[in-house]
Z-matrix of the N, CA and C atoms (Angstrom, degrees):
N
C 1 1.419
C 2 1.505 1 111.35
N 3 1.763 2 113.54 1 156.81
C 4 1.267 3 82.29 2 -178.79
C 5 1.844 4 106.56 3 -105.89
N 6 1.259 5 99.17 4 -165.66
C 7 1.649 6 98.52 5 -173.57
C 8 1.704 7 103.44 6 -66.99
N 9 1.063 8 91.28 7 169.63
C 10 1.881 9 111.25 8 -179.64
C 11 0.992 10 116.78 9 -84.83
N 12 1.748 11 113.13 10 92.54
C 13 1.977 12 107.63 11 -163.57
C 14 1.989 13 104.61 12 -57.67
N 15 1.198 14 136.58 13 -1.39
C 16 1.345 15 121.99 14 -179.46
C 17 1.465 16 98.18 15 -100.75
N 18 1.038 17 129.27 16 -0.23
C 19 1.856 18 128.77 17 148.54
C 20 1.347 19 117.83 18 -55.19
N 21 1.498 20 120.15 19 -28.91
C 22 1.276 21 120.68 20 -161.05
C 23 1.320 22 93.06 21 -109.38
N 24 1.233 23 144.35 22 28.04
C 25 1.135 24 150.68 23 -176.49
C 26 1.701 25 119.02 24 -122.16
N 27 1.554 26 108.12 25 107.96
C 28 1.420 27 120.81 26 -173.82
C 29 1.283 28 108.00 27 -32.33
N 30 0.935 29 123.96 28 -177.27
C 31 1.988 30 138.76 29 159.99
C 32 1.553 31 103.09 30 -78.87
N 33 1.038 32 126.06 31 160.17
C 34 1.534 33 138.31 32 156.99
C 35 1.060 34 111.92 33 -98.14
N 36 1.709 35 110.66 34 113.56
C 37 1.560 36 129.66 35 -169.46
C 38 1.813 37 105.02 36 -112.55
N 39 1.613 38 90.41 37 108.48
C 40 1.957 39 108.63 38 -167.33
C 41 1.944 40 79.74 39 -91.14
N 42 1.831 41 73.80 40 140.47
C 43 1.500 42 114.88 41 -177.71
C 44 1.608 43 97.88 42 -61.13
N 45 1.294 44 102.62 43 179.85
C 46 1.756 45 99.28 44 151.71
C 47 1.426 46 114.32 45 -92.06
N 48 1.414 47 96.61 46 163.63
C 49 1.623 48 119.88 47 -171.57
C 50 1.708 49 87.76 48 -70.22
N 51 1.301 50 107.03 49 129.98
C 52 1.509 51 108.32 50 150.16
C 53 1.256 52 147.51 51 -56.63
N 54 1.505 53 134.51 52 130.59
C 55 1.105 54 118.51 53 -143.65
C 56 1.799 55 96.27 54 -118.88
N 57 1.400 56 109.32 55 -179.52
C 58 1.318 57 123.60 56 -176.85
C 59 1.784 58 111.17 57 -63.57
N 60 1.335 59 96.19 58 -26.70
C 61 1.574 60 87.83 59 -174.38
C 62 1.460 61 114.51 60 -109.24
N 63 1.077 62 139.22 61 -168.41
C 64 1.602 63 124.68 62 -58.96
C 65 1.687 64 103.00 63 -37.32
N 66 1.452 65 136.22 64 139.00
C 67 1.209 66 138.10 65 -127.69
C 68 2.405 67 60.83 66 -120.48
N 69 1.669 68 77.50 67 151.94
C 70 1.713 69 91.88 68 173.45
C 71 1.458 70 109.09 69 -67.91
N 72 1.370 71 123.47 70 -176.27
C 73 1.437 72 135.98 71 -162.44
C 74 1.515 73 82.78 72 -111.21
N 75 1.459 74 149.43 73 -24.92
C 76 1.475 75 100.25 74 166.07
C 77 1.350 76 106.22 75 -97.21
N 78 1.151 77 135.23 76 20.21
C 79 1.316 78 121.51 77 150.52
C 80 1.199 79 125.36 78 -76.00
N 81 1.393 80 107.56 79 -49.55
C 82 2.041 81 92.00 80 176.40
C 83 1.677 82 87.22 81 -62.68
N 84 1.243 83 161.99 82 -36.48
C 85 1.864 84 134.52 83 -169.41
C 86 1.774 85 90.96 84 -71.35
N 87 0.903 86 138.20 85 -22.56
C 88 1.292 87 126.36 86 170.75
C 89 1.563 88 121.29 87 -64.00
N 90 1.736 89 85.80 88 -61.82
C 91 1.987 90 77.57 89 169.44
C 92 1.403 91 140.81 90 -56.15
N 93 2.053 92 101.38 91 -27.95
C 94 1.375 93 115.93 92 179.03
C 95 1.455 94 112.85 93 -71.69
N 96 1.436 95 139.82 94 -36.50
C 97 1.356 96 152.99 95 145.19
C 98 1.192 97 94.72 96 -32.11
N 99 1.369 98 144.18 97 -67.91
C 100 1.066 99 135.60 98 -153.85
C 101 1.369 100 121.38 99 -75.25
N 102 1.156 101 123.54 100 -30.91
C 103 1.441 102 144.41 101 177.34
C 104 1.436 103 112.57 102 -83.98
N 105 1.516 104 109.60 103 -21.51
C 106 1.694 105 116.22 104 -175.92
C 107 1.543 106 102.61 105 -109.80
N 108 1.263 107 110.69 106 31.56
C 109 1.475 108 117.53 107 169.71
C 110 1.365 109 95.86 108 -157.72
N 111 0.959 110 140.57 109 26.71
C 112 1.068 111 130.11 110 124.40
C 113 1.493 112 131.19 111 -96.77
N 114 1.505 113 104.78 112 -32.84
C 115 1.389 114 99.20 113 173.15
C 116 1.972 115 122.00 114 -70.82
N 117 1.561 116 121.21 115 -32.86
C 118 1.114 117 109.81 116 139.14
C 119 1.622 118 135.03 117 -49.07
N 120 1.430 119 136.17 118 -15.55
C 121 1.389 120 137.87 119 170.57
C 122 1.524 121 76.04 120 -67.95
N 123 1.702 122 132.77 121 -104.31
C 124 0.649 123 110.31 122 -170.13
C 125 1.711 124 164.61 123 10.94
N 126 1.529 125 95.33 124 -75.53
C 127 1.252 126 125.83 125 -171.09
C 128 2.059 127 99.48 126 -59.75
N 129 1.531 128 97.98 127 -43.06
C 130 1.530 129 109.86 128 -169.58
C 131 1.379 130 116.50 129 -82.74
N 132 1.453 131 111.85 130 -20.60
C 133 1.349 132 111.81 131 167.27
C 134 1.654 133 119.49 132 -90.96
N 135 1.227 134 110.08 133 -11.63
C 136 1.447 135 116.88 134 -173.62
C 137 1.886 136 90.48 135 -82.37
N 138 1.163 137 118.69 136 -46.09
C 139 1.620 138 130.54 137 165.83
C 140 1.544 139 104.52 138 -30.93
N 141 1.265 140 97.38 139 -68.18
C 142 1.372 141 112.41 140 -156.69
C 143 1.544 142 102.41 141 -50.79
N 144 1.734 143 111.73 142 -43.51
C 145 1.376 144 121.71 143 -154.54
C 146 1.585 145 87.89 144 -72.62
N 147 1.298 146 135.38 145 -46.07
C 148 1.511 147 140.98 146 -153.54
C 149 1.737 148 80.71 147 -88.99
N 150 0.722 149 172.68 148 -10.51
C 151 1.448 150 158.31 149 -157.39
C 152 1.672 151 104.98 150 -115.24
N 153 1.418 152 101.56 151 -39.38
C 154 1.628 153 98.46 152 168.15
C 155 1.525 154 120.67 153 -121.55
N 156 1.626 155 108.26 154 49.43
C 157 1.473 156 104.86 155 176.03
C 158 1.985 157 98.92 156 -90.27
N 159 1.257 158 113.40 157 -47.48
C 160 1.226 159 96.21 158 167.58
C 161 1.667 160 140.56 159 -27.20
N 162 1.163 161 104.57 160 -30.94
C 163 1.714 162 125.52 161 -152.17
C 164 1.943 163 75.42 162 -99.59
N 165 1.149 164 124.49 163 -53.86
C 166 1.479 165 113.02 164 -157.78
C 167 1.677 166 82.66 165 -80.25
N 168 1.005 167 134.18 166 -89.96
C 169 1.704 168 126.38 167 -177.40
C 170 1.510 169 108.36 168 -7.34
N 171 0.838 170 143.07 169 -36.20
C 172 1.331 171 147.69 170 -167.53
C 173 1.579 172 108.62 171 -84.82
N 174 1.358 173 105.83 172 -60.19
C 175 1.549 174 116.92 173 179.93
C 176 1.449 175 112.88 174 -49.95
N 177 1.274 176 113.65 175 -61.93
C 178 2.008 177 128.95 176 156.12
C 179 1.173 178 110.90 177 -18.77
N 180 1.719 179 114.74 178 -50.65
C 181 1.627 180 110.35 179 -156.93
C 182 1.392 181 80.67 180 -103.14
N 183 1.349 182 153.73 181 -23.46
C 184 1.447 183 126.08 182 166.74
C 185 1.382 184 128.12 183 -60.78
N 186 1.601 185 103.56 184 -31.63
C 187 1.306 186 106.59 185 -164.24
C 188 1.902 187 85.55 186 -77.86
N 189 0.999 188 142.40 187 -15.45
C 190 1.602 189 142.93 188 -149.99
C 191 1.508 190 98.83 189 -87.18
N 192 1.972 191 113.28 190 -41.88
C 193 1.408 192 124.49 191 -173.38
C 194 0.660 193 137.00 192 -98.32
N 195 1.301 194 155.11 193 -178.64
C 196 1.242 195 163.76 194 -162.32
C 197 1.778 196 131.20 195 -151.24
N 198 1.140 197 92.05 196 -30.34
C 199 1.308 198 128.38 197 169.55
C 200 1.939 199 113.54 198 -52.19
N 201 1.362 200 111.49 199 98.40
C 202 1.449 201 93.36 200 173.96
C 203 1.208 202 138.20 201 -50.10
N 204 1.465 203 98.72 202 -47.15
C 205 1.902 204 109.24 203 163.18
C 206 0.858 205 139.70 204 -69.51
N 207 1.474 206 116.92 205 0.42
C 208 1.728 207 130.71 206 160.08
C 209 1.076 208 92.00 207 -56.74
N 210 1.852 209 103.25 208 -66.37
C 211 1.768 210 123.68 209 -154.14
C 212 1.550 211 94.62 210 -41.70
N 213 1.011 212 96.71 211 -71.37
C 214 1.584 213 96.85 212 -170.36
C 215 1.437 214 128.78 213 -44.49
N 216 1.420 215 102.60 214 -28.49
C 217 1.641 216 103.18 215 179.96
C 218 1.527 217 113.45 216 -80.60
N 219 1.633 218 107.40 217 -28.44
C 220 1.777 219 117.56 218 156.02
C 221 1.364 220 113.52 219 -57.28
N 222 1.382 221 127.43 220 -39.14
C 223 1.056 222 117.54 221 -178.54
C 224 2.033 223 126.56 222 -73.84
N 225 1.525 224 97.72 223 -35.56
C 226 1.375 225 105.96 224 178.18
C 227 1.673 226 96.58 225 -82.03
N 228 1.394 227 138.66 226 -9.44
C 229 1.348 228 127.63 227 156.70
C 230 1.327 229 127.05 228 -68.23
N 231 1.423 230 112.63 229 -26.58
C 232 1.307 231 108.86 230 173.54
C 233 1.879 232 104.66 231 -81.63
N 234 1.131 233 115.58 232 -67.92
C 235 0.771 234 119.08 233 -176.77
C 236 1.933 235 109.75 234 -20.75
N 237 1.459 236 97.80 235 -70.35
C 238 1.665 237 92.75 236 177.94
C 239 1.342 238 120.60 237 -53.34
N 240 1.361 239 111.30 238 -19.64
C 241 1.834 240 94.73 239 175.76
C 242 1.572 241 102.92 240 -90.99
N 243 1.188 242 139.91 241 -23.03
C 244 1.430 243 127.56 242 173.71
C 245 1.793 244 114.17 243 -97.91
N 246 1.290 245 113.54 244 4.92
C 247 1.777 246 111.36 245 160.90
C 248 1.249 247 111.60 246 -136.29
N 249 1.149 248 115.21 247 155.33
C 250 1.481 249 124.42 248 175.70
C 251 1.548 250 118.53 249 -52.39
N 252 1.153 251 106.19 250 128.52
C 253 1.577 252 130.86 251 -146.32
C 254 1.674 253 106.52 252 -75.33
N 255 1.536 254 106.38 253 -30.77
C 256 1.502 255 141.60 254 175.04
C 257 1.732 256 81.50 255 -61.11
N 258 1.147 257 146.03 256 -78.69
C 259 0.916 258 151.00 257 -104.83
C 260 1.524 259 98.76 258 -119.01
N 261 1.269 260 118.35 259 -65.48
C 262 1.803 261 113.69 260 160.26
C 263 1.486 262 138.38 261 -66.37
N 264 1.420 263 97.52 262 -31.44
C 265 1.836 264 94.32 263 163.62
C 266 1.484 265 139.13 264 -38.44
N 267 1.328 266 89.74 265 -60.12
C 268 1.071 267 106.34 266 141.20
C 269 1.992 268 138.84 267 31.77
N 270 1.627 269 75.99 268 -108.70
C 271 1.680 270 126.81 269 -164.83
C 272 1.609 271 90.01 270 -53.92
N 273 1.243 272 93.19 271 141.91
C 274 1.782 273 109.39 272 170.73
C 275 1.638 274 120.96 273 -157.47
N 276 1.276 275 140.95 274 131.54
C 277 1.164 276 130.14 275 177.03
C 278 1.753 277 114.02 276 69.52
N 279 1.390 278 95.91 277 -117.09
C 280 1.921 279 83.21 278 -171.86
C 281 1.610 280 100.07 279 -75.96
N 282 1.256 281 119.45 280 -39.76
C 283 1.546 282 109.22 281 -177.04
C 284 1.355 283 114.20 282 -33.64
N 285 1.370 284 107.04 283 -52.06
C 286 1.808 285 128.55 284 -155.56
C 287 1.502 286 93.47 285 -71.55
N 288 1.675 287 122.63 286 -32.66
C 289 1.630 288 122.29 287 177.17
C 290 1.308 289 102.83 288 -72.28
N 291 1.033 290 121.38 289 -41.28
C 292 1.950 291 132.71 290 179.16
C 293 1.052 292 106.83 291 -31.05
N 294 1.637 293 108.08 292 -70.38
C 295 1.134 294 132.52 293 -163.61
C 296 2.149 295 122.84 294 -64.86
N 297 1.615 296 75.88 295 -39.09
C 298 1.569 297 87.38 296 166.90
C 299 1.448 298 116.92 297 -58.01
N 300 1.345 299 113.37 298 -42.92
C 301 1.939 300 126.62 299 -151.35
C 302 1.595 301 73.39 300 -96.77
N 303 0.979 302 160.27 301 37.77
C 304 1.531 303 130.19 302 171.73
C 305 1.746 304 86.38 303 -133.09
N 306 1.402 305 111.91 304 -50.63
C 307 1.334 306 100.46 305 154.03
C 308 1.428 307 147.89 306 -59.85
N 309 1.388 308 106.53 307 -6.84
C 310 1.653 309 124.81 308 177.07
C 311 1.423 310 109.57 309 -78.87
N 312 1.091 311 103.40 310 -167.51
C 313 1.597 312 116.95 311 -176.22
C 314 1.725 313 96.51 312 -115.58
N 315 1.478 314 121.73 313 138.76
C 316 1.581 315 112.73 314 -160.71
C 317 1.746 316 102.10 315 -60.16
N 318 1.284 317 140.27 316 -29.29
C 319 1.002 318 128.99 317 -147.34
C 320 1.793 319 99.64 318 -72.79
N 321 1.580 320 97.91 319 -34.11
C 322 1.844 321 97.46 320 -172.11
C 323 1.704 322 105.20 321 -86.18
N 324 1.227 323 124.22 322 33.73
C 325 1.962 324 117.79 323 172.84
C 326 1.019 325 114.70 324 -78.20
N 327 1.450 326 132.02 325 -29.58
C 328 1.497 327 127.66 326 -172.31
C 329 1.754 328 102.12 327 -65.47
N 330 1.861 329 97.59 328 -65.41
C 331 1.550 330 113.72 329 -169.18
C 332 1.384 331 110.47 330 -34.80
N 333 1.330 332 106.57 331 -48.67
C 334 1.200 333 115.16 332 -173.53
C 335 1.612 334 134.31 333 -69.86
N 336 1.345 335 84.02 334 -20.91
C 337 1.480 336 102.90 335 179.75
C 338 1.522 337 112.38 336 -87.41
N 339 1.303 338 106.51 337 -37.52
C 340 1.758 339 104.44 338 175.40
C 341 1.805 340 96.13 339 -82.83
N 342 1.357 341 150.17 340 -24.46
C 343 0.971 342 145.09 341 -170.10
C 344 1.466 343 111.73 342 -74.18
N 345 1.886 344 108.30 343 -42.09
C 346 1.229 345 104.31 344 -161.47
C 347 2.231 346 91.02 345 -77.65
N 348 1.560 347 115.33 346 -34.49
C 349 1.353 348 109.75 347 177.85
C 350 1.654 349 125.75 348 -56.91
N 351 1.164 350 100.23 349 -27.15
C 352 1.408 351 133.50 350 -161.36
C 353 2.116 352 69.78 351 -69.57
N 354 1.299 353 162.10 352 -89.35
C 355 0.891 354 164.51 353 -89.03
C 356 1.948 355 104.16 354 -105.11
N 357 1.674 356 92.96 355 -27.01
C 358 1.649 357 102.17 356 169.27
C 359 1.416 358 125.95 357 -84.60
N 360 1.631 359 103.88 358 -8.31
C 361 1.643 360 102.82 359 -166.51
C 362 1.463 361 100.25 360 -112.45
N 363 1.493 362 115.62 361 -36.67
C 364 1.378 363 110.34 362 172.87
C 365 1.545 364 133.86 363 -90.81
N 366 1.322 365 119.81 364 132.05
C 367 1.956 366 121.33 365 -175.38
C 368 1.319 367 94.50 366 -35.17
N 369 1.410 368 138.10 367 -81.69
C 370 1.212 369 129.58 368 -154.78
C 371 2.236 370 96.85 369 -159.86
N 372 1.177 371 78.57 370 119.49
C 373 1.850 372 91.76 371 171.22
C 374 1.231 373 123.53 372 -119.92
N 375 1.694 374 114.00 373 151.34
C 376 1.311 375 111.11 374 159.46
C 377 1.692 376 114.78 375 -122.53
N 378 1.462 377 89.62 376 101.88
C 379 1.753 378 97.42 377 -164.17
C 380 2.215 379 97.41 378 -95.75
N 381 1.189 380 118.80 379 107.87
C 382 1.513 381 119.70 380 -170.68
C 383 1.627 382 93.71 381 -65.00
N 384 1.124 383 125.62 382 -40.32
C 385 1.878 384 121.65 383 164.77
C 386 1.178 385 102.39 384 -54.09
N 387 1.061 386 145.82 385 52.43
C 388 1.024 387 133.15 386 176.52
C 389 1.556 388 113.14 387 -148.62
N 390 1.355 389 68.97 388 -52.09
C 391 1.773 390 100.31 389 152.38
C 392 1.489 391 125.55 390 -22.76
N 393 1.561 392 77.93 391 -90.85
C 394 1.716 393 103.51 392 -172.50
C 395 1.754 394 105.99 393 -74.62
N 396 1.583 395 114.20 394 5.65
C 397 1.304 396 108.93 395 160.96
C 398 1.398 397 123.37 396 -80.81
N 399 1.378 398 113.39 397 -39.33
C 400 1.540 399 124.44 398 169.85
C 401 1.503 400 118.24 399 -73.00
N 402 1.301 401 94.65 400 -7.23
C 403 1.518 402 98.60 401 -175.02
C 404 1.992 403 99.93 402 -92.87
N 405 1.154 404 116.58 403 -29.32
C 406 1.558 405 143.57 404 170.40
C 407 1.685 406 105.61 405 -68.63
N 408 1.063 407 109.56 406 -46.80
C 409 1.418 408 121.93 407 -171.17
C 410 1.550 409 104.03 408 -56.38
N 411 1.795 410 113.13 409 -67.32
C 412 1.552 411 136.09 410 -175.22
C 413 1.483 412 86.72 411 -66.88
N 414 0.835 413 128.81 412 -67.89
C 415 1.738 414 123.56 413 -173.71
C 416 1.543 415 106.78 414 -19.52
N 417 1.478 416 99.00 415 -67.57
C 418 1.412 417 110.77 416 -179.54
C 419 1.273 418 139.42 417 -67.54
N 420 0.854 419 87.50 418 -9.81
C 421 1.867 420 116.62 419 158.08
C 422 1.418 421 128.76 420 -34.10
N 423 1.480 422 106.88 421 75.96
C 424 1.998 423 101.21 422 -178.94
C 425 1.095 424 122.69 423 -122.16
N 426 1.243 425 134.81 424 143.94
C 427 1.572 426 130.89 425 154.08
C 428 1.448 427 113.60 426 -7.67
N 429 1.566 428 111.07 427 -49.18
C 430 1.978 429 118.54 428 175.75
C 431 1.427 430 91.27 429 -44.81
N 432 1.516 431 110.14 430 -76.35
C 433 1.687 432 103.84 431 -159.12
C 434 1.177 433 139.59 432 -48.36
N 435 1.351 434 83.47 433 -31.13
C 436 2.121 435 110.08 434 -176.51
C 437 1.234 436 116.10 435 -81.38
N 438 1.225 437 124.65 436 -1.80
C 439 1.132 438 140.27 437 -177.12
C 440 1.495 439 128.68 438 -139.48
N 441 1.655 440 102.94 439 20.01
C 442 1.242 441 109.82 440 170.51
C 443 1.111 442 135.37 441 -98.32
N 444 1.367 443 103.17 442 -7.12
C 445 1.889 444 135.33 443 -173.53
C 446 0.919 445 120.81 444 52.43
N 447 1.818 446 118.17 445 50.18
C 448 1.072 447 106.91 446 -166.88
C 449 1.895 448 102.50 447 -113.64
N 450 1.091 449 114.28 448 41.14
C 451 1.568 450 142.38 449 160.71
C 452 1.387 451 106.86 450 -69.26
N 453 1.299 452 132.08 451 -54.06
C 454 1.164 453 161.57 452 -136.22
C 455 1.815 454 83.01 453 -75.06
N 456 1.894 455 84.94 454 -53.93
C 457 2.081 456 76.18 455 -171.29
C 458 1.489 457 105.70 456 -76.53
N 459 0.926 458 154.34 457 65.15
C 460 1.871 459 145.68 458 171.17
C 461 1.695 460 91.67 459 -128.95
């Protein structure tokens, strides 16, 4: 007989198991996606926080006063850091009410309008409508408004 040709046959010698590293090419685009969306989450909320610390500083010191002419001086501070400074500095008396009610929501124009006058006729008041108007005002406060240019009309 003749010999057993799978006698003459080496062993089968297994490679090594593959390992985690060098990591594939869409994995590092996985990690880089991953890391480049987070650092924009970041980047946009740290924005966000510095873009409306004014607006919360303001709200704090309204809710703290009582004082109309604080209010008001919180209020023409915000205002100048979220509109053009050319454009709100400005404003005084009815303008400065104008300007308020055009930024309001229509239902609050009157309040506001006798509140913000209400500040030229009397020595010194503490009107709580007045209050909770500036407190309505910063509330209402958005990127929409601030960016609608509608300063332009006062």
């Amino acid at each position: 007989m003749s010999p057993d040709p799978l006698s003459e046959l080496q062993p089968i010698i297994l490679g090594q198991a593959p390992g985690l590293w060098p990591l594939a090419l869409g994995w590092w685009l996985v990690i880089i996606a991953v890391l480049l969306t987070i650092f924009f989450a970041v980047r946009a909320f740290v924005n966000y926080r510095k873009f409306w610390t004014v607006k919360r500083q303001c709200l704090t010191q309204i809710k703290l006063t009582t004082d109309n002419h604080q209010i008001n001086r919180l209020l023409k501070q915000a205002a100048l850091h979220y509109y053009p400074v050319t454009d709100v500095a400005r404003l005084s008396g009815q303008a400065w009410a104008d300007f308020l009610n055009l930024t309001l929501a229509s239902s609050q124009h009157t309040p506001c309008n006798d509140a913000c006058l209400a500040l030229y006729s009397q020595p010194s008041g503490q009107d709580p409508v007045f209050q909770a108007i500036a407190q309505h005002w910063l509330g209402c406060l958005s990127r929409a408004t601030i960016n609608n240019g509608i300063v332009k009309n006062v």
